[in-house]
Structures are given as structure tokens and as C-alpha cells.
C-alpha positions as CSV (number, residue, x, y, z in Angstrom):
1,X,0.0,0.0,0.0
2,X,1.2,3.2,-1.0
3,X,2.2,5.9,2.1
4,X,0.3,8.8,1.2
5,X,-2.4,8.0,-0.3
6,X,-4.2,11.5,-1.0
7,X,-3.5,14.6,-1.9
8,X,-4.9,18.5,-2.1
9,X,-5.1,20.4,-5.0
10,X,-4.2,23.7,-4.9
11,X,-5.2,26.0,-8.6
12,X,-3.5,28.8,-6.2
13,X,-4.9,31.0,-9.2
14,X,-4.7,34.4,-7.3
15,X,-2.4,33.2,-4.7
16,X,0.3,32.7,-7.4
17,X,-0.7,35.5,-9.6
18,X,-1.7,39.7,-8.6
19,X,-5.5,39.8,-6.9
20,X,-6.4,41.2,-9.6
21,X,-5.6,38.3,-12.2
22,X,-8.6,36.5,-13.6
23,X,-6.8,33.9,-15.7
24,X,-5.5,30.4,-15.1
25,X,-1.7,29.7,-15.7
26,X,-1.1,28.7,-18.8
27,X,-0.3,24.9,-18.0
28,X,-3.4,24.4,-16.3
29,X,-5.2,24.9,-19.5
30,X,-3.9,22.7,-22.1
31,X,-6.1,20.4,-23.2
32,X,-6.0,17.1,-21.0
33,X,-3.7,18.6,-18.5
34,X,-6.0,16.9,-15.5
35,X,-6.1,13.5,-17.1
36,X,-2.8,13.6,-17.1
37,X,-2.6,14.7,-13.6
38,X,-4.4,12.3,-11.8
39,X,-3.5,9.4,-13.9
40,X,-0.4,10.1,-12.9
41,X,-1.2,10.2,-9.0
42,X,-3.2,7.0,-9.3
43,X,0.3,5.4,-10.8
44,X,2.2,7.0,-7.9
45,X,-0.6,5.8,-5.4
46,X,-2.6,8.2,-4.8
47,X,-6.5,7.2,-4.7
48,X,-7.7,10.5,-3.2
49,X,-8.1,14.5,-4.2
50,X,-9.4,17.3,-2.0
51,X,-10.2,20.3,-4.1
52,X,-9.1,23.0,-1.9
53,X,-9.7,26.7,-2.4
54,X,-13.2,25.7,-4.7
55,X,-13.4,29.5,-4.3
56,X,-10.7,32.3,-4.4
57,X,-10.7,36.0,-4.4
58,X,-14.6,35.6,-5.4
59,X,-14.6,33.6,-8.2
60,X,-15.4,29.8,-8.9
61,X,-13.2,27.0,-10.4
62,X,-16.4,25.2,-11.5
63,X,-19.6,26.7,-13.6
64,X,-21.6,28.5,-10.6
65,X,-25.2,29.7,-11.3
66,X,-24.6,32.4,-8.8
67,X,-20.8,33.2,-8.5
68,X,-18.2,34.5,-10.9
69,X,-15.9,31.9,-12.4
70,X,-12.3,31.6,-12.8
71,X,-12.3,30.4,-15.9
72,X,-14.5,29.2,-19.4
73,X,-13.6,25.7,-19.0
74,X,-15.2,23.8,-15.6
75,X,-12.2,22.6,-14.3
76,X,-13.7,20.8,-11.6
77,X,-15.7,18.8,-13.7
78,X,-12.6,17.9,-15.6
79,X,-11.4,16.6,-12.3
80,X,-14.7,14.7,-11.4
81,X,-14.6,13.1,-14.8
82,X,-10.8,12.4,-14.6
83,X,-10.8,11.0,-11.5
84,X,-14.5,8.7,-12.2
85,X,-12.0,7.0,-15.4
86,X,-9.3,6.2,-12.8
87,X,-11.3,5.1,-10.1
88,X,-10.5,7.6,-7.9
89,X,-12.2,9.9,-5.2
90,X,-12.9,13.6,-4.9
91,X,-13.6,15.9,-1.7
92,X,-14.9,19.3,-3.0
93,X,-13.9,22.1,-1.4
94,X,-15.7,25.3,-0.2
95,X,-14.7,29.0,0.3
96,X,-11.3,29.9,1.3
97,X,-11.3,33.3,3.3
98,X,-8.1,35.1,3.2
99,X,-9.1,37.4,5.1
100,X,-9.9,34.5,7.9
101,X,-5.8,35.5,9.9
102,X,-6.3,39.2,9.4
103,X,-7.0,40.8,12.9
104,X,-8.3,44.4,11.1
105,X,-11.5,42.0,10.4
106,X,-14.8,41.9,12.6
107,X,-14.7,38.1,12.8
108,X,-18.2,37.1,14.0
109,X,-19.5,38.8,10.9
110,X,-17.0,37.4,8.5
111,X,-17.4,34.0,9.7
112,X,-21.5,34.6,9.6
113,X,-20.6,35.4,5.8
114,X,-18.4,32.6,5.1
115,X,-21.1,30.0,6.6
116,X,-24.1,32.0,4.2
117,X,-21.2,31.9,1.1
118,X,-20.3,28.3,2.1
119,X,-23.6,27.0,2.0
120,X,-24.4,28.5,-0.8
121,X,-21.4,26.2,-2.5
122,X,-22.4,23.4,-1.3
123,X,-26.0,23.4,-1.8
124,X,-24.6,24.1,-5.9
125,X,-22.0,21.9,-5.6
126,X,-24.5,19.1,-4.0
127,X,-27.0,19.6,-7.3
128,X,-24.4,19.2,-9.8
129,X,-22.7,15.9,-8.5
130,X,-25.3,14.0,-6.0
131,X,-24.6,10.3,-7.0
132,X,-21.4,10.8,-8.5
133,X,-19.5,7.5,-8.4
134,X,-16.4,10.2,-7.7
135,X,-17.6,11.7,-4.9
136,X,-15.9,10.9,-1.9
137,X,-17.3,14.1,0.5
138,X,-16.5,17.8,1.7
139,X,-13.9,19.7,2.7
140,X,-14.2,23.3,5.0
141,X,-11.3,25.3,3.8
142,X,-11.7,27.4,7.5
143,X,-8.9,25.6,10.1
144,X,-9.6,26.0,13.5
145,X,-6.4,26.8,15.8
146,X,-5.8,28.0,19.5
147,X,-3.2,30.6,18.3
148,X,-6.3,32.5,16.0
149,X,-9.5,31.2,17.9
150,X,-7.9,33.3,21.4
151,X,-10.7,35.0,22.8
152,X,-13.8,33.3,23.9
153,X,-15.9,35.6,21.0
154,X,-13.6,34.4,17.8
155,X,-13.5,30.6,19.4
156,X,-17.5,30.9,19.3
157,X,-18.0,32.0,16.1
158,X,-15.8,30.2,14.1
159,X,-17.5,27.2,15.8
160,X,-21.3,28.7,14.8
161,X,-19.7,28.9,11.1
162,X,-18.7,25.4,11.3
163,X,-21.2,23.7,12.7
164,X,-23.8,25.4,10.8
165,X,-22.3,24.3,7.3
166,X,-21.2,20.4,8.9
167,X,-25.7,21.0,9.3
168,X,-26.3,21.5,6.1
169,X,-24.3,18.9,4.2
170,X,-25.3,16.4,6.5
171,X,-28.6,16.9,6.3
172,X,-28.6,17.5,2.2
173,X,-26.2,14.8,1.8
174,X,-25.5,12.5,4.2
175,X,-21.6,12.5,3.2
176,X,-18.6,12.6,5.6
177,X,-16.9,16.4,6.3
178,X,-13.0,17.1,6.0
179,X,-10.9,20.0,7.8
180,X,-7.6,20.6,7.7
181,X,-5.9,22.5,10.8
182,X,-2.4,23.4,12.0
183,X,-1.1,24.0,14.9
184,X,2.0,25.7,17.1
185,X,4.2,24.8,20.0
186,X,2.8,27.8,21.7
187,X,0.4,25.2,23.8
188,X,2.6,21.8,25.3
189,X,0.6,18.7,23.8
190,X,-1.2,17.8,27.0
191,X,-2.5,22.0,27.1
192,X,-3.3,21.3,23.1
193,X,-5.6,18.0,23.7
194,X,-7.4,20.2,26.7
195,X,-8.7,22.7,24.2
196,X,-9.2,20.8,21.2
197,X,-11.4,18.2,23.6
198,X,-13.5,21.4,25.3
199,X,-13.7,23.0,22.0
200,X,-15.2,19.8,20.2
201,X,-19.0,20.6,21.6
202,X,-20.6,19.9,18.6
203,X,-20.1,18.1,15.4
204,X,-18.3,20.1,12.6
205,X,-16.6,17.8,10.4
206,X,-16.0,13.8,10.7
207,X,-12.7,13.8,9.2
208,X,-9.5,16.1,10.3
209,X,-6.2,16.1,8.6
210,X,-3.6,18.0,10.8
211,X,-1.2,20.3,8.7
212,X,2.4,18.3,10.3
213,X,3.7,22.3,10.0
214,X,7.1,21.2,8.8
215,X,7.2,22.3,5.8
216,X,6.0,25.8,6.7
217,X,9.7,25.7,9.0
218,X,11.5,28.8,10.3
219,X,7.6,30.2,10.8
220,X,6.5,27.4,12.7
221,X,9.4,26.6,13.9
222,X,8.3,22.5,13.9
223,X,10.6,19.4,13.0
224,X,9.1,15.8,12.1
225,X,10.9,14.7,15.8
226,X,8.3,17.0,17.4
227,X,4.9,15.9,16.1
228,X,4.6,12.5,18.1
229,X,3.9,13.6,21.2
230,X,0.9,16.2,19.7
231,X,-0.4,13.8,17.6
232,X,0.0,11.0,20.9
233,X,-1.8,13.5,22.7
234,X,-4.9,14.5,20.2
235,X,-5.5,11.5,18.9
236,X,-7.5,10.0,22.0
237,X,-9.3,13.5,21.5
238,X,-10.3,12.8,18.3
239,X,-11.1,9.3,19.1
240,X,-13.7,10.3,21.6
241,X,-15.4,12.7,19.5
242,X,-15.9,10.2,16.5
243,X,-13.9,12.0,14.2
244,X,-10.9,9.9,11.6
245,X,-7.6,11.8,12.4
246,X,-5.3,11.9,9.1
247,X,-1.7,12.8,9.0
248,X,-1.2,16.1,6.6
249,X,2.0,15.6,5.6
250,X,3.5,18.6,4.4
251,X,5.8,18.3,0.9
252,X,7.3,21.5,0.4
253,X,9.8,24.0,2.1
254,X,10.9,27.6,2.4
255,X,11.3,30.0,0.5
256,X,8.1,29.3,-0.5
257,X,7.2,27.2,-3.1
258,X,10.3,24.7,-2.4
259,X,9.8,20.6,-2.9
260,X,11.0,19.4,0.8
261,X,13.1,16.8,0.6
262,X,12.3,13.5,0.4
263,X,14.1,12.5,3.2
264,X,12.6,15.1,5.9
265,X,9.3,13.9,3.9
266,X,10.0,10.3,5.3
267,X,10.0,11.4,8.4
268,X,7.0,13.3,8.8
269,X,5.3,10.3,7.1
270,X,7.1,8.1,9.9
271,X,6.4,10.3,12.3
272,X,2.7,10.7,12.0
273,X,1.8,7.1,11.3
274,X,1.7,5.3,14.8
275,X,-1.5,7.7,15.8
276,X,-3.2,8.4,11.7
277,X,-5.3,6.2,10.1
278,X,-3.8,7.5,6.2
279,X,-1.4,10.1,5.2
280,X,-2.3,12.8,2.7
281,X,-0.4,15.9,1.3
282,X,-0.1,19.3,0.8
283,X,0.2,18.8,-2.0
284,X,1.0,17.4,-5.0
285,X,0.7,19.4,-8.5
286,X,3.2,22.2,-6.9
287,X,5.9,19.5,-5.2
288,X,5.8,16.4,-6.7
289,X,4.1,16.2,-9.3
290,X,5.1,15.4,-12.7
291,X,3.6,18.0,-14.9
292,X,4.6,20.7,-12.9
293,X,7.9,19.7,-10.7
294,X,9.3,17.4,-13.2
295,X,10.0,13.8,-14.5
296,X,12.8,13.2,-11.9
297,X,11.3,14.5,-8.6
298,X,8.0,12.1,-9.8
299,X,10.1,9.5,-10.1
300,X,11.4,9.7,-7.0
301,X,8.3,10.3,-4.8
302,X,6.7,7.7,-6.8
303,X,9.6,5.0,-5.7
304,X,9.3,6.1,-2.0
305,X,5.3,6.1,-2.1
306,X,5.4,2.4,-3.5
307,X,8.0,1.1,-1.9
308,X,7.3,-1.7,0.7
309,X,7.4,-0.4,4.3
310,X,10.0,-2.3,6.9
């Protein structure tokens, strides 16, 4: 069995490019550039793709009756349809807020408007694939931390937000809910577990893959020696609370965007494995991929990803 086994995509449209960019990069529209993409994950081992950022900077990466898009071509259903031929699964993704950090914000009404804007993608998202033979569930771009949820009043109403859209899909569609978080050493592991166990009142997503942070190193300041005893610590947590806990393992480096190296990425796999039930990645396209990194970095990911554990 392969060691990570999903993986995000990022289109990182207005991310990569000024705000005020409404184009794709040019490789991302040539014609078959997704079949090519995910056939070439499923050959690497990788069975699963979250669609992150479904939404940036206001417009859509799929044909939305009531949003702007990013581009003519629906590249999500290019992915659907890509990923139904290789008998693969795909998480759709929702709204990401980039605003969602920025302290200069009123946060209970941005998070009121991101649960309104998410729902709204859903519910469109919902009518356009229900019974898809590719659809594996949902994923809530929004990623609850104790370093940004700090005051009783942001904690609450990022956990209205949540819990109002984990609601809706449930009740619309019955399929499981994915969230991605991080977290810092500014909390020991023990202190970390506490909160994420009070803050866990209600359901808000069934799945959670935690962001390993090592890749994002000098900011986070996090090695792969120091995630076992958080993820020792949170998985009973999660446990408890019925929710999967997945190991986000983090393939790239700084300066930003940097492939990590394979061997720090081996031990961030190793690392997080005793406490996750799968690995995933972010992410591919950007780091090891093919089509955008390169035949040779591919190559070598997609020796290490196949190769026989012991």
C-alpha cells in the first residue's frame, strides 16, 4: 500500500498571480492537463483529491449559477470526470477566506458570511454531483487553531460557522466532512488535547487532517521529531469525539514554493503514522508532481510512495 495516499489540490490562481488576475496559468489549460494529472497520481498511489480553495478571491473553479468563475472551462468537472475514469475519489472544497488570519476584520460577521457563502457552494456543488461515483465528501477550507481562535468571542463563532455548514451537508447529503488544521508549539501537547477536547462541543466535520507544519519551517518553527507527542496527545481526542484523524503531511519548504526533501518527507510520514489512520499531502501538483515539478522528482516520490514499508 502506498504511504500517502491523497492529496490537495491547490489551482493557487490568485495566490500565485496579482489579486487582480482573472486567468488560469497557462499549463493548467492545455487540453488534458487533469487526465494527465491524476492518472499520474493514481500510478504513484494516490487514490484520493481534496479540491481546496473551490473559491478564491470571489470567483469559482467550476460553472456557478450564482458566482463568478475563474475560468470558461469547468475545471472541476474535468477533475470529477478524470478522477470517475481512474477510479478515484474527490472531496470538493468550499470557500477559502483570506481574510480569515487578518486581525483588522470583525470576525463574527466574517465567519457569519463565510457560513451564508459556504452554503451556498455546497448546496450548488451538491445539485451538480449528487450520485457521482467520484464523490468521496467535503472539505471546510476554515482551520480551526488555539493561536487564532484566542478570545472566547472568535473561538464561538468560528464554531457557529462550522457547525452550521457540517448542518447542512449532512442533512442534504448524508456524506462525511474534512478540515484541515495546524497547529504551534505555543500550547505543550497535554494543554493542546485540553482545548481541542473542550472546544469539540458539537459536530463540525467527521474527518481532520492536521497540517504536520514542517514544511512551513522557520515560521512554525516544527521538525518531524516533534509531532509524536501532539499527535500522541490528540489522537484519544479525536477518538472520543468520533472524528478519523489523518496525517497532513507537508511536501514542500521555504522559500516558498520549495519541494521538501524526500528524506525530511519520510520522516514526517514516519512520524505521524503510529496515531493516523492514512497520510495525505499538501500537496502534490506544486511538489511532486510530474507536470509541474518534473520527471525526476515524480520519479522519485513515486519510488518512495510504493515502496514496501520495513
Amino acid at each position: 500500500m502506498a504511504k500517502i495516499t491523497g492529496t490537495f489540490i491547490d489551482f493557487a490562481v490568485g495566490l500565485e498571480y496579482a489579486a487582480s488576475c482573472t486567468q488560469y496559468p497557462e499549463r493548467l489549460t492545455q487540453p488534458g492537463f487533469w487526465d494527465r494529472e491524476l492518472a499520474d497520481m493514481r500510478a504513484a498511489g494516490i487514490t484520493e483529491v481534496i479540491l481546496a480553495r473551490i473559491m478564491e478571491l470571489g470567483r469559482t473553479h467550476y460553472h456557478s449559477p450564482l458566482f463568478q468563475e475563474w475560468d470558461r472551462e469547468d475545471h472541476t468537472a474535468l477533475i470529477m470526470r478524470a478522477a470517475e475514469e481512474q477510479g478515484m475519489r474527490v472531496w470538493l472544497g468550499g470557500h477559502l477566506n483570506l481574510a480569515f488570519w487578518d486581525r483588522t476584520w470583525d470576525f463574527t460577521r466574517m465567519m457569519q458570511r463565510d457560513l451564508n457563502v459556504n452554503v451556498a457552494i455546497f448546496t450548488e456543488l451538491w445539485a451538480q454531483y449528487e450520485g457521482h461515483p467520484a464523490l468521496a465528501g467535503f472539505y471546510v477550507s476554515n482551520e480551526p487553531d488555539y493561536d487564532n481562535l484566542d478570545t472566547p468571542e472568535r473561538a464561538d463563532a468560528l464554531r457557529r460557522c462550522l457547525h452550521g455548514i457540517y448542518e447542512v451537508i449532512k442533512r442534504e447529503s448524508g456524506l462525511p466532512v474534512l478540515v484541515s488544521p495546524f497547529f504551534s508549539k505555543s500550547l505543550p501537547p497535554a494543554a493542546l488535547a485540553a482545548w481541542w477536547d473542550a472546544y469539540l462541543d458539537r459536530p463540525m466535520f467527521d474527518v481532520l487532517a492536521m497540517q504536520d507544519g514542517v514544511g512551513c519551517f522557520p515560521r512554525r518553527d516544527l521538525h518531524a521529531e516533534e509531532i509524536p507527542p501532539y499527535y500522541a496527545a490528540l489522537a484519544p481526542v479525536y477518538a472520543r469525539h468520533g472524528i478519523t484523524f489523518w496525517n497532513n503531511v507537508e511536501t514542500f519548504a521555504s522559500p516558498w514554493p520549495t519541494p521538501g526533501p524526500l528524506e525530511r518527507i519520510d520522516r514526517q510520514y514516519a512520524a505521524g503514522t503510529p496515531y493516523t489512520a492514512r497520510a495525505i499531502t499538501w500537496e502534490y501538483g506544486h511538489f511532486l508532481g510530474r507536470q509541474q515539478v518534473g520527471e525526476e522528482r515524480y520519479a522519485a516520490f513515486t519510488e518512495w510512495n510504493l515502496a514496501e514499508e520495513g
